[in-house]
C-alpha positions as a Markdown table, in Angstrom:
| # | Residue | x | y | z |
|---|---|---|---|---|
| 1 | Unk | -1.6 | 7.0 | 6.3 |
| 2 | Unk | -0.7 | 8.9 | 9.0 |
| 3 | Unk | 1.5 | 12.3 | 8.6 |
| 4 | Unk | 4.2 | 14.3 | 11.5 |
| 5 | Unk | 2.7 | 17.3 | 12.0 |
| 6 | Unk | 5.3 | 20.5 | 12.3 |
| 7 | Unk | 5.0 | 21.0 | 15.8 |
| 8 | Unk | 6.4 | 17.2 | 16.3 |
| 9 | Unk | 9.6 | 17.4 | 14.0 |
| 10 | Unk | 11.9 | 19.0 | 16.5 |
| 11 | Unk | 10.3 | 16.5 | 19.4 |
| 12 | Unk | 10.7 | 13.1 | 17.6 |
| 13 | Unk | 14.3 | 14.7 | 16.6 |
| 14 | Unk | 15.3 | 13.9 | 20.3 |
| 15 | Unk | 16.4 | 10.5 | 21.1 |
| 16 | Unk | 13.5 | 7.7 | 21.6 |
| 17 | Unk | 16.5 | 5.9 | 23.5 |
| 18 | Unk | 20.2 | 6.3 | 25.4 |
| 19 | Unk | 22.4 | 7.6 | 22.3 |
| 20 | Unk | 25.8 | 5.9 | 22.5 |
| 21 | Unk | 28.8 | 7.5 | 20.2 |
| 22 | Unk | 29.2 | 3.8 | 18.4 |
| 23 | Unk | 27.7 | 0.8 | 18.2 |
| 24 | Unk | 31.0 | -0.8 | 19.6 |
| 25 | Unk | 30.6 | 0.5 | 22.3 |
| 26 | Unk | 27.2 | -1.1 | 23.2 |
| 27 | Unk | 28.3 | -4.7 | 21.7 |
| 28 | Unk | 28.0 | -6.3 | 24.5 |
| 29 | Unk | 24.4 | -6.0 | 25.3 |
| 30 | Unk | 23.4 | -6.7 | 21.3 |
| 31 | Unk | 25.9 | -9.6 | 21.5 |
| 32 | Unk | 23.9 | -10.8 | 24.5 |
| 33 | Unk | 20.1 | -10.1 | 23.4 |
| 34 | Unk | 20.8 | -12.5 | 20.1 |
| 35 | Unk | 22.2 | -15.1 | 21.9 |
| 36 | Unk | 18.9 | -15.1 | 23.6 |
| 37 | Unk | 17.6 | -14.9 | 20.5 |
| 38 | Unk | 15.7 | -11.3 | 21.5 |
| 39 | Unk | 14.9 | -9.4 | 18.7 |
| 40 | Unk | 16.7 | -6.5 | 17.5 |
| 41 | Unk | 15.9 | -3.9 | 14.8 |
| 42 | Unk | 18.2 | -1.9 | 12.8 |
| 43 | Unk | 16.8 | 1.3 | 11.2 |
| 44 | Unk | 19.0 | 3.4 | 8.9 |
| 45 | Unk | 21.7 | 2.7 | 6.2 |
| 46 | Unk | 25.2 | 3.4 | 8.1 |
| 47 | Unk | 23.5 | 1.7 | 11.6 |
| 48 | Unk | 22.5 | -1.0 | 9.7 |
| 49 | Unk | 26.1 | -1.5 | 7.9 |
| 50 | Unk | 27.5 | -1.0 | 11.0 |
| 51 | Unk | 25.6 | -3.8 | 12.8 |
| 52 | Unk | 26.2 | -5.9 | 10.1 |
| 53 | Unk | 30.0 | -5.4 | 9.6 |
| 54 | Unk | 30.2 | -6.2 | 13.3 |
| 55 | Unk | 28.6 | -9.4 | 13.3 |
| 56 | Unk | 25.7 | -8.1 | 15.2 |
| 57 | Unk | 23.3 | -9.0 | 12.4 |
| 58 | Unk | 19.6 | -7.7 | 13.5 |
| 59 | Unk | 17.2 | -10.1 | 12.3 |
| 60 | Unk | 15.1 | -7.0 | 10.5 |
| 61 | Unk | 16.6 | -3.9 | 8.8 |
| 62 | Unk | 15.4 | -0.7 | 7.8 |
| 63 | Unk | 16.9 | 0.6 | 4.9 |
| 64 | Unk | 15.9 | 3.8 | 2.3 |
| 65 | Unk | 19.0 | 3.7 | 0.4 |
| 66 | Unk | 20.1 | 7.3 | 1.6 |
| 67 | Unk | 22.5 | 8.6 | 3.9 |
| 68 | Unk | 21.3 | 12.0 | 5.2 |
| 69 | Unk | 19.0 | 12.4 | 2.0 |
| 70 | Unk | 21.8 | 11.6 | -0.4 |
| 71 | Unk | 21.4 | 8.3 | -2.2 |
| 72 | Unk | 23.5 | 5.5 | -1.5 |
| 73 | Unk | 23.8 | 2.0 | -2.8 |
| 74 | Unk | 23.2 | -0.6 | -0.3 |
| 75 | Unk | 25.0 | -3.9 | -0.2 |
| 76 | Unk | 22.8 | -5.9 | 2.3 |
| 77 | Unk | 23.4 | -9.1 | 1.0 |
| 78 | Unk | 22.7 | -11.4 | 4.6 |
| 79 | Unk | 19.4 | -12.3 | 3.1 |
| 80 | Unk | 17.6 | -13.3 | 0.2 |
| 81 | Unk | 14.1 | -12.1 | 2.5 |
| 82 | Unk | 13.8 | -8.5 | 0.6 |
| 83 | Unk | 10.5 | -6.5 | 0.9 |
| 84 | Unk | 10.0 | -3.1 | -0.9 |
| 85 | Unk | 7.6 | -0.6 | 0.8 |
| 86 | Unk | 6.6 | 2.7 | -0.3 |
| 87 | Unk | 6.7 | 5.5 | 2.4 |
| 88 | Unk | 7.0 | 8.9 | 1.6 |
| 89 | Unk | 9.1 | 11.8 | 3.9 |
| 90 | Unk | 7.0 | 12.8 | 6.7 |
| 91 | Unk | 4.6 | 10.1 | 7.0 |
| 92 | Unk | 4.3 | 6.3 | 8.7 |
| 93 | Unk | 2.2 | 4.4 | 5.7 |
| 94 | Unk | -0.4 | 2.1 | 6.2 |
| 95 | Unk | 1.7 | -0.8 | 3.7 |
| 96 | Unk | 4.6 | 0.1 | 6.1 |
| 97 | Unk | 3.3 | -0.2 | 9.3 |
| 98 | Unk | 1.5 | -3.8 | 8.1 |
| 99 | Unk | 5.5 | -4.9 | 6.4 |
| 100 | Unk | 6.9 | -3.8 | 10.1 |
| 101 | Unk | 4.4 | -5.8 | 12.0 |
| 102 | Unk | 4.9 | -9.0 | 8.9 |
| 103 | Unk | 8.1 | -9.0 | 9.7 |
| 104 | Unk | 8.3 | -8.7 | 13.7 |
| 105 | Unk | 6.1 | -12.2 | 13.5 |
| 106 | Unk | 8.1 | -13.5 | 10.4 |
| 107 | Unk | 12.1 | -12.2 | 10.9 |
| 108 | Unk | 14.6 | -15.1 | 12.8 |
| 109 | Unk | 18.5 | -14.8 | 13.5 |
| 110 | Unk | 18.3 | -17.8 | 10.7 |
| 111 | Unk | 15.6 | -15.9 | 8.0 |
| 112 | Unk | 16.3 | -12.1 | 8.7 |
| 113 | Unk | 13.9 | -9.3 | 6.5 |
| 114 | Unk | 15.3 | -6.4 | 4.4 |
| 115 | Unk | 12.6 | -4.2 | 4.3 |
| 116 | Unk | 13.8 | -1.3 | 1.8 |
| 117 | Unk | 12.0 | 1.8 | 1.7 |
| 118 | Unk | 10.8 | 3.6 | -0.9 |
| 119 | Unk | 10.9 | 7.7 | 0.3 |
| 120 | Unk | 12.1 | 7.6 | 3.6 |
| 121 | Unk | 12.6 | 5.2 | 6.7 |
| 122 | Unk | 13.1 | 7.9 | 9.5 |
| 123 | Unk | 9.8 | 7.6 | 11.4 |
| 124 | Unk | 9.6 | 3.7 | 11.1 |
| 125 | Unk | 10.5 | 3.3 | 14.8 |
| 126 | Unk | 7.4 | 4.3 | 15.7 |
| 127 | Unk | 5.4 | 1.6 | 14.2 |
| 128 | Unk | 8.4 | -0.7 | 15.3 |
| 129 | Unk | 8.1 | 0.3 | 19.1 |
| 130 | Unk | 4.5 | 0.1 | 19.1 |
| 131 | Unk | 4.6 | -3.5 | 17.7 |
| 132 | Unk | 7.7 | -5.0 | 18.9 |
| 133 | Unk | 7.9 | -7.4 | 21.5 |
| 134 | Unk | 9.0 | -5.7 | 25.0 |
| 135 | Unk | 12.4 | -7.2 | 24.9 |
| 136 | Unk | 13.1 | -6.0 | 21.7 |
| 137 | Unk | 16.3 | -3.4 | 20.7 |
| 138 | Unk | 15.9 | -1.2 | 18.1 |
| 139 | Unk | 18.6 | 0.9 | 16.9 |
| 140 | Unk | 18.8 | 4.1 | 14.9 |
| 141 | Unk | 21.3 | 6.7 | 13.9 |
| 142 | Unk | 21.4 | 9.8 | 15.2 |
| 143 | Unk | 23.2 | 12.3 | 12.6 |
| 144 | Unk | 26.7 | 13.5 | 13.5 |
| 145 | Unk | 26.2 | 12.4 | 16.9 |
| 146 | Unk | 26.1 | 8.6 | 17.0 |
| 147 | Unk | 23.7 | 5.6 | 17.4 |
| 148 | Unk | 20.7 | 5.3 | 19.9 |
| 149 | Unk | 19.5 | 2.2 | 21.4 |
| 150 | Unk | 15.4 | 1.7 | 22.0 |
| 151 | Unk | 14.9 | -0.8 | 24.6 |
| 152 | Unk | 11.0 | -1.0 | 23.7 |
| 153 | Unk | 10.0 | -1.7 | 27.1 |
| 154 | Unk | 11.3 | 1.7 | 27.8 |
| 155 | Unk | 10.1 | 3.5 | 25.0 |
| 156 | Unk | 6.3 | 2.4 | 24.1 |
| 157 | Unk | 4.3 | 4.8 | 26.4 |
| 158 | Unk | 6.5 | 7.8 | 24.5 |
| 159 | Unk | 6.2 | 6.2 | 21.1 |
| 160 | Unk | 2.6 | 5.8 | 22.0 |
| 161 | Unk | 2.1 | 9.8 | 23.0 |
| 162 | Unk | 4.0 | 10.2 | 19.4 |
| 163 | Unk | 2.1 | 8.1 | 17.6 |
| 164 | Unk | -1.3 | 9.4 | 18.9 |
| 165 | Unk | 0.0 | 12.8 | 17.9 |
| 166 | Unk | 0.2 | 11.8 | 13.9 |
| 167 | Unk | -2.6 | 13.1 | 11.5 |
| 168 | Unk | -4.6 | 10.2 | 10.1 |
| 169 | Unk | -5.3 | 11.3 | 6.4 |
């Protein structure tokens, strides 16, 4: 297990990636990357809704069932491919990271995963840049402020300096 130490929080609170107001307004690009059959990630309950409802259906999501630490029930229904994962707040799990990197080799656009986490999903983009193909997207929200798109050829040698930051326990 590896856990955020305090002096990270308020660094890994700062985009990983160009923060757009709404994911309409980046369509385009997402449209394009699946029709190239690229990968693209969804992290968080309202991106991954949003994605969804606009027919931009990432072949994995990354849900906790919570928006902004209140609990929500999720109606992800585009797949029967579930997988439960328990990761607690503040930490990147071991059974995470190996579910993330399962389904990076496993998830199509025809046989997308669900991978619903137990605790909280917040610093799964980590493990998800790290392992990702280079042409991947990976999307998150970014609270009252919009959505952020990771291009992870972009974003590895940050997620990297991140991710050798972490406390192994």
């Amino acid at each position: 297990m590896l856990k955020l130490p305090k002096f990270l929080r308020k660094e890994l609170k700062k985009p990983l990636g160009e923060l757009h107001k709404s994911i309409n307004l980046i369509e385009n690009p997402l449209q394009e990357q699946l029709s190239e059959n690229k990968l693209i990630i969804g992290i968080g309950d309202v991106t991954t809704r949003n994605l969804v409802d606009n027919n931009l259906q990432p072949q994995i999501c990354i849900v906790d069932n919570k928006i902004e630490r209140h609990p929500v029930q999720n109606e992800l229904d585009h797949t029967d491919n579930i997988k439960h994962v328990n990761n607690p707040a503040g930490v990147i799990t071991d059974e995470l990271i190996d579910v993330v990197i399962d389904s990076i080799n496993y998830a199509t656009k025809d046989n997308p995963v669900i991978i619903v986490v137990d605790g909280e999903e917040d610093l799964a983009v980590l493990p998800c840049i790290l392992n990702a193909p280079k042409d991947t997207m990976i999307l998150y929200g970014q609270p009252k402020e919009g959505v952020v798109l990771v291009k992870v050829n972009e974003a590895y040698n940050q997620a990297l300096e991140y991710y050798k930051q972490l406390i192994k326990e």
